[in-house]
C-alpha positions in Angstrom: 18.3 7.2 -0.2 14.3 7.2 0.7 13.8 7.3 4.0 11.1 4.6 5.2 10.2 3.6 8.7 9.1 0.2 9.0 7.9 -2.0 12.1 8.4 -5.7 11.9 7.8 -8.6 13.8 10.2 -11.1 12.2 10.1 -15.0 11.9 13.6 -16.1 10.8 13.7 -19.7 9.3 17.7 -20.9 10.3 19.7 -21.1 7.0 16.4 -20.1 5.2 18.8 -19.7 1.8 20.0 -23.3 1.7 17.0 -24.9 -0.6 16.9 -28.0 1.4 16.3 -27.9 5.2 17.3 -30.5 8.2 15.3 -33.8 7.7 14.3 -33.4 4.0 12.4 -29.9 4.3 12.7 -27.3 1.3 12.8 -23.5 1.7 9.9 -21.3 1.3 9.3 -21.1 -2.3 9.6 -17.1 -3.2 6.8 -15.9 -5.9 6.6 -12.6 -7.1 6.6 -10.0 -10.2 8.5 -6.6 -10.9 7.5 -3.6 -13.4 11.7 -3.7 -14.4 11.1 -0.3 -15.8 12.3 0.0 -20.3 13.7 -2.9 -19.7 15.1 -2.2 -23.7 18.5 -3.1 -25.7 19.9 0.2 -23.8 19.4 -0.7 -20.2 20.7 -4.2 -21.1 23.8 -2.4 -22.1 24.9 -1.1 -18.7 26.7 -3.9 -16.8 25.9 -2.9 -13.4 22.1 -2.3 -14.0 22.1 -6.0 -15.4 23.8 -7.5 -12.2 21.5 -5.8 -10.2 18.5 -6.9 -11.8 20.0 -10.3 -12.0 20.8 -10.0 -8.4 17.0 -8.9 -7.8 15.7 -12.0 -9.9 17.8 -15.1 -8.7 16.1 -14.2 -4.9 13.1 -15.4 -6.6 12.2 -19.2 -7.2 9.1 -17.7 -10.3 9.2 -14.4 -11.1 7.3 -12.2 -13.6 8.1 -8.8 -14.8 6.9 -6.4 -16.9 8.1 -3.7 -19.2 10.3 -5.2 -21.3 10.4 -2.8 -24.6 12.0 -4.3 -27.6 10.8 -5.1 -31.1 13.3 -7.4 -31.9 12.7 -9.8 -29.1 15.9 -10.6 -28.3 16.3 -8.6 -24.5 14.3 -11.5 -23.2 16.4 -14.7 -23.9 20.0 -11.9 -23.0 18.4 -11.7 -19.5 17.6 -15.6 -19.4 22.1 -15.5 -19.9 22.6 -13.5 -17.5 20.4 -15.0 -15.0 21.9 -18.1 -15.7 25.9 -17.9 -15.7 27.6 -19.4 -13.4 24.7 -20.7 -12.2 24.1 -24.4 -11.2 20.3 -24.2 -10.8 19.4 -22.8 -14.1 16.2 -20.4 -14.5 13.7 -21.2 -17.7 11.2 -18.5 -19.1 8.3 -18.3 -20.8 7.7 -14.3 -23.2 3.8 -13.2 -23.9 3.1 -11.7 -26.9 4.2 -7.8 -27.9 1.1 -5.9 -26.5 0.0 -3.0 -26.4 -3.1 -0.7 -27.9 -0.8 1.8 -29.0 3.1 1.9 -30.6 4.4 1.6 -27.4 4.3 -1.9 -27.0 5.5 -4.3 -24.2 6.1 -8.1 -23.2 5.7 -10.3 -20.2 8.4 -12.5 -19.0 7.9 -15.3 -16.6 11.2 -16.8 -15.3 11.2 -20.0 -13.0 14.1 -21.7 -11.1 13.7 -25.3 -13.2 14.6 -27.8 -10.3 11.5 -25.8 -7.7 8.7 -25.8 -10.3 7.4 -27.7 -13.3 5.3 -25.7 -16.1 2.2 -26.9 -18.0 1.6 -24.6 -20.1 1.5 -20.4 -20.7 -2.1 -18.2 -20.5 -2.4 -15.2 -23.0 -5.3 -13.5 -22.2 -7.5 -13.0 -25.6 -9.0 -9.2 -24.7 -11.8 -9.1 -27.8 -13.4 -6.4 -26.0 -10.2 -4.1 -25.5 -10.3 -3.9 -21.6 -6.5 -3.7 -21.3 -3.6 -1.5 -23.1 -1.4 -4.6 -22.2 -3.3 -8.1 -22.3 -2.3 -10.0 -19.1 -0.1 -13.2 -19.6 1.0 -16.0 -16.7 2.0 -19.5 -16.4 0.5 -22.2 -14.9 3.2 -24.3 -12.3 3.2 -27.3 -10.6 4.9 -27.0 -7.5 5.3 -29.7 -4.0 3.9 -28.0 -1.0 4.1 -30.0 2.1 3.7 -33.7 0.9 1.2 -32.7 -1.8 1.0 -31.2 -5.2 -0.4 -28.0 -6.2 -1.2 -26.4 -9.2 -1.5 -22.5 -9.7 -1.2 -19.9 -12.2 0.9 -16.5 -11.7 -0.6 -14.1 -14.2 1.5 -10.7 -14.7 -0.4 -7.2 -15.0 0.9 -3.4 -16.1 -2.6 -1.2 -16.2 -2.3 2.0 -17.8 -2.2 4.3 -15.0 -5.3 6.4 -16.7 -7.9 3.5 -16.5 -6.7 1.5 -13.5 -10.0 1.4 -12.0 -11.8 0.0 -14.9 -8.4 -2.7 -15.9 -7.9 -3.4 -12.0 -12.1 -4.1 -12.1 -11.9 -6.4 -15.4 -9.2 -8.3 -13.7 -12.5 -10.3 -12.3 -13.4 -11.4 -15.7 -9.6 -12.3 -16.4 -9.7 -14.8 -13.8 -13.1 -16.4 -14.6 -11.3 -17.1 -18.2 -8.0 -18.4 -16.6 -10.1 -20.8 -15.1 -12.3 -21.8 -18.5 -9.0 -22.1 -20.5 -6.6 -23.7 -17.6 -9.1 -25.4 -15.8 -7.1 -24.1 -12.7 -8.8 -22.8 -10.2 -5.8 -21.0 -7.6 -4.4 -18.1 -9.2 -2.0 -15.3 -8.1 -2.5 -12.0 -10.1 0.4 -9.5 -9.4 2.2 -6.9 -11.0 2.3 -3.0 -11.4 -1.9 -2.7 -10.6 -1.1 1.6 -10.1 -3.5 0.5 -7.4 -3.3 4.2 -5.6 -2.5 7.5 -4.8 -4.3 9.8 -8.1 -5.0 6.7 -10.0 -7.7 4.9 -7.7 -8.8 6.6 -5.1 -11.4 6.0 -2.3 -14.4 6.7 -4.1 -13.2 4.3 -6.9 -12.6 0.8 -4.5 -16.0 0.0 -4.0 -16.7 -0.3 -7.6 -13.8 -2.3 -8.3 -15.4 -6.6 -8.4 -11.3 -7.7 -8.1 -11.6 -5.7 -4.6 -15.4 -6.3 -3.0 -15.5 -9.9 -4.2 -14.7 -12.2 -1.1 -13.3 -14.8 -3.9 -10.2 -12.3 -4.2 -7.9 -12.0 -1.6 -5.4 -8.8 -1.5 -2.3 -9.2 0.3 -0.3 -6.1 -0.4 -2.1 -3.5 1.4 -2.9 0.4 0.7 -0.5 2.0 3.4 2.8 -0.2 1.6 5.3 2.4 -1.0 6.2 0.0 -3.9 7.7 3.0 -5.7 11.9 3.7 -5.6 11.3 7.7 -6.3 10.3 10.1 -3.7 6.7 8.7 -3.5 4.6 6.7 -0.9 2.6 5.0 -3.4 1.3 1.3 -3.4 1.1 0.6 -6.9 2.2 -2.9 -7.1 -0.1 -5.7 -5.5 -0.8 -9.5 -5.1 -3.7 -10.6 -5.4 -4.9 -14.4 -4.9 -8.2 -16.7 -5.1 -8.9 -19.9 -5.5 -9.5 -23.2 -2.7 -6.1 -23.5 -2.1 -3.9 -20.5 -3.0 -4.9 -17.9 0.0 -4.4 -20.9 2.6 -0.9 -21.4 1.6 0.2 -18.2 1.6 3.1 -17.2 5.0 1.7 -14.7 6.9 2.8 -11.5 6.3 5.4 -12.6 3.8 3.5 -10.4 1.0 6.0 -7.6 0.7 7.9 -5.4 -1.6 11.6 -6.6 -1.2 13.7 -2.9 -0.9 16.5 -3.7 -2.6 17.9 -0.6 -2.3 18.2 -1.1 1.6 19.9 -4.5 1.1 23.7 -4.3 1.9 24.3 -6.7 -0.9 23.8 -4.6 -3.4 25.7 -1.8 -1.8 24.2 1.5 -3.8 25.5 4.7 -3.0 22.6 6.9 -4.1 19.4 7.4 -5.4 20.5 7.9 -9.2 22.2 4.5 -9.3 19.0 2.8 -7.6 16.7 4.2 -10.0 18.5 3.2 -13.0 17.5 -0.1 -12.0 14.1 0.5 -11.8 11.1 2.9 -11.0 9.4 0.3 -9.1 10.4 -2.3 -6.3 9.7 -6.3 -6.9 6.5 -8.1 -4.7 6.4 -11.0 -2.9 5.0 -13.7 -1.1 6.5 -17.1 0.3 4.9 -20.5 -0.3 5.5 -23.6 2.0 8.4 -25.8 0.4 7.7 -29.5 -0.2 8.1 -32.0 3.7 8.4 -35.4 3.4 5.5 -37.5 4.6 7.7 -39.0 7.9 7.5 -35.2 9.1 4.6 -34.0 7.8 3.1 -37.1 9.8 5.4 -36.7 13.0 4.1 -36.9 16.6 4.9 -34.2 19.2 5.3 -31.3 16.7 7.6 -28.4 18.3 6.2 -25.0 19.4 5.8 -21.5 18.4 5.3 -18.7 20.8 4.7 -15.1 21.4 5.3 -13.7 24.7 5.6 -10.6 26.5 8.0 -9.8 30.0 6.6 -8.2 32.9 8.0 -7.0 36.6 5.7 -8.6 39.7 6.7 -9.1 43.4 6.5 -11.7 46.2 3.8 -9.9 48.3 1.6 -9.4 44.6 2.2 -13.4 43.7 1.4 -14.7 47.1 -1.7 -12.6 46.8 -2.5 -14.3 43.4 -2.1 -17.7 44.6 -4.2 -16.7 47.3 -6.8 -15.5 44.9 -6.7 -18.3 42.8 -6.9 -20.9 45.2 -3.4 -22.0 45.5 -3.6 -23.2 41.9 -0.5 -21.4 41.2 2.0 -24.3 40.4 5.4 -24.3 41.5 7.7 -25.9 39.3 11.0 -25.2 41.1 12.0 -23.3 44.5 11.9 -19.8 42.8 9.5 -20.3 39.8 5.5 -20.3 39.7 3.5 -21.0 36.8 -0.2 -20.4 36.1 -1.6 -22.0 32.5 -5.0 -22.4 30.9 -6.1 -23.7 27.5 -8.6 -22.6 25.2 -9.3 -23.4 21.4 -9.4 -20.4 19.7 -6.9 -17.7 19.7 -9.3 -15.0 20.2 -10.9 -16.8 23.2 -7.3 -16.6 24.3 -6.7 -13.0 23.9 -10.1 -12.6 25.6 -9.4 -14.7 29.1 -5.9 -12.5 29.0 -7.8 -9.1 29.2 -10.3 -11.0 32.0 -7.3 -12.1 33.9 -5.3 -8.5 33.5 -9.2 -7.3 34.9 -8.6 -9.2 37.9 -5.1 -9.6 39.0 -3.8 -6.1 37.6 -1.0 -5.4 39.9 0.2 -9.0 38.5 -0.5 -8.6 34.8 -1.1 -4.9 33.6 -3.1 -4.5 30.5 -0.4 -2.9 28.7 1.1 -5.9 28.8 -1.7 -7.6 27.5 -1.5 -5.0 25.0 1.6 -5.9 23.9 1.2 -9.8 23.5 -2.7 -8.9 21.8 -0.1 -6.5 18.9 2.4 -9.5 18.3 -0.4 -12.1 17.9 -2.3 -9.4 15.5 1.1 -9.7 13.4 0.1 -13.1 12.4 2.4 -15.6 13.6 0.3 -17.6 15.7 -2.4 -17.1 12.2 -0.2 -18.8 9.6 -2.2 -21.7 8.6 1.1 -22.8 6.8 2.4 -23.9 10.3 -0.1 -26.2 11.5 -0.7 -29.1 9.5 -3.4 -29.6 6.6 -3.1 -25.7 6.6 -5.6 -25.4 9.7 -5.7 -23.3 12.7 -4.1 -25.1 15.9 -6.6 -26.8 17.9 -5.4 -25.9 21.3 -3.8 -22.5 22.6 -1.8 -22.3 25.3 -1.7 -19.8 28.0 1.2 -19.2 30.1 2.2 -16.9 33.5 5.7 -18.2 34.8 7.0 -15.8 37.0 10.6 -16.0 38.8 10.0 -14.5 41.5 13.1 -13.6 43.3 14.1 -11.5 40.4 10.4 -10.6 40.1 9.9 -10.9 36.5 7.2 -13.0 34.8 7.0 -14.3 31.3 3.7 -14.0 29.9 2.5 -16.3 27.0 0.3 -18.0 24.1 1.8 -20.9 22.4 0.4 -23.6 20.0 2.0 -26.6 18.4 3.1 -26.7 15.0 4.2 -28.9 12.3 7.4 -27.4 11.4 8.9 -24.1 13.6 
């Protein structure tokens, strides 16, 4: 199997799989697209390369792939079956048009858990000037977030890997049309871009409008492998604009999803994972719908990053001293030392002052280490907060136990929902 080393920082929902959460909360709503690879009459003839992909596909609530190869159409609605038996919670889909510049044609398919998402209405893209080999295609959704409505499109894209750069540039223009025809503004563009390695390279990005434009936002980045074979290659991106899209996105949920690692699907080597496919699904999560009575609750709970530290008796008696007997004891053993600011870098900031002046009390690798997790984007995810703002207050936090001379060192904010 392909050997990949990964460091996470992870924020685990509890029972994240059941679609409806304690007090009327829905899961995350999971968005993403997948290059499936010849996805033809003869793949759909191998059993366990179906149930995988089916296996693949029912993670997601919309999904687009690409790459499905057959002339008589039919591939489409026999992978709509099999993503449906014994199902409950059906799926619906929507097929683009065969395209293709050349013989070797290909569809779009867009596939949607039916009771997470409503459609309006499908977008082909009309290329009169022959920028792409295969013409782009989406929906356009209507989806609760929080205890509001939002409308957005997920457009699917496979650029021919010898003009990239020019079809990953045009996808600007795409997106000014999605909006003339739709008259939706917030769209997700994602698919296989063969955004790297040979095929755009560093000299090519800054020529590229979908990439220097502030209006697009990228959230797969150039160090991630997308690809199942023995390459490190991020070929397959999101990319999102619009006034409410790249707001609602979690933090650092963009992601390829590795099935191959995933114990459910239990393959035994690299053959049998790339049968499935060349090419790993993306990802990102979306906030599920909250009722008003908790969107609008008082006392929202709390969401922390911290970092443990060793201290002693003889270095907190000298803080205390240092800081004016401020330190506050909250119980026989324990100490506590907080401040508040209103911006998370402000916080970060009084951390390094206060590791500059009480070192043998707070080290700056410690500081290091809290500065790392916070850069990881938990306490960033606009999702958390309300009216997808930033908090207004950040905590700051030293609680030291001193007879077992440890210390607990903090940033917290309130949230909405934890």
């Amino acid at each position: 199997m392909k050997q990949r080393f990964v460091l996470v920082l992870v924020l685990v929902w509890a029972n994240l799989r059941k679609e409806v959460l304690s007090d009327g909360i829905q899961q995350p709503l999971r968005v993403g697209a997948w290059n499936v690879q010849d996805l033809g009459p003869t793949k759909m003839g191998k059993p366990e390369v179906v149930n995988a992909i089916v296996k693949v596909m029912r993670r997601f609530d919309l999904i687009c792939i690409m790459e499905i190869v057959d002339k008589s159409e039919e591939v489409p609605s026999d992978l709509l079956q099999a993503l449906n038996e014994g199902l409950g919670d059906e799926y619906n889909f929507a097929l683009s048009e065969r395209v293709g510049s050349s013989s070797a044609k290909e569809q779009y398919g867009c596939y949607w858990r039916s009771s997470r998402l409503r459609k309006f209405h499908d977008y082909q893209f009309n290329d009169v000037a022959d920028q792409f080999i295969y013409d782009p295609f989406g929906v356009v959704v209507e989806v609760p977030v929080r205890n509001a409505t939002l409308q957005f499109g997920l457009l699917a894209i496979h650029t021919r890997p010898s003009a990239a750069e020019t079809e990953i540039d045009a996808l600007a223009d795409v997106y000014d049309d999605f909006k003339n025809v739709t008259g939706v503004e917030d769209l997700m563009i994602a698919g296989d871009y063969n955004a790297g390695c040979s095929y755009v390279t560093s000299k090519e990005w800054p020529h590229i409008r979908l990439w220097t434009e502030s209006r697009f936002t990228w959230l797969i980045s150039h160090h991630i492998d997308t690809t199942v074979k023995d390459t490190t290659c991020p070929y397959d991106r999101i990319v999102v604009a619009g006034p409410n899209l790249p707001s609602l996105i979690y933090a650092k949920s963009a992601q390829p999803f590795y099935f191959d690692e995933d114990e459910n699907f239990n393959f035994t080597n690299q053959d049998k994972v790339e049968d499935v496919s060349d090419h790993y699904p993306v990802e990102v999560l979306l906030p599920g719908e909250v009722p008003d009575p908790v969107s609008q609750a008082v006392g929202p709970p709390l969401l922390t990053v911290s970092v443990e530290l060793v201290t002693s008796v003889a270095d907190m008696i000298a803080l205390n001293i240092a800081l004016g007997g401020d330190c506050k004891e909250i119980a026989q053993d324990a100490v506590i030392v907080t401040w508040s600011t209103d911006s998370l870098s402000l916080a970060v900031d009084s951390l390094n002052t206060f590791s500059t002046n009480h070192p043998n009390v707070v080290s700056q690798e410690a500081v290091s280490v809290l500065q790392y997790k916070v850069e990881q984007g938990v306490l960033q995810d606009h999702t958390l907060y309300g009216q997808w703002k930033d908090p207004e207050m950040y905590k700051v936090s030293l609680l030291c136990k001193i007879s077992h001379g440890v210390c607990s060192l903090s940033i917290t904010a309130k949230t909405v929902l934890n």
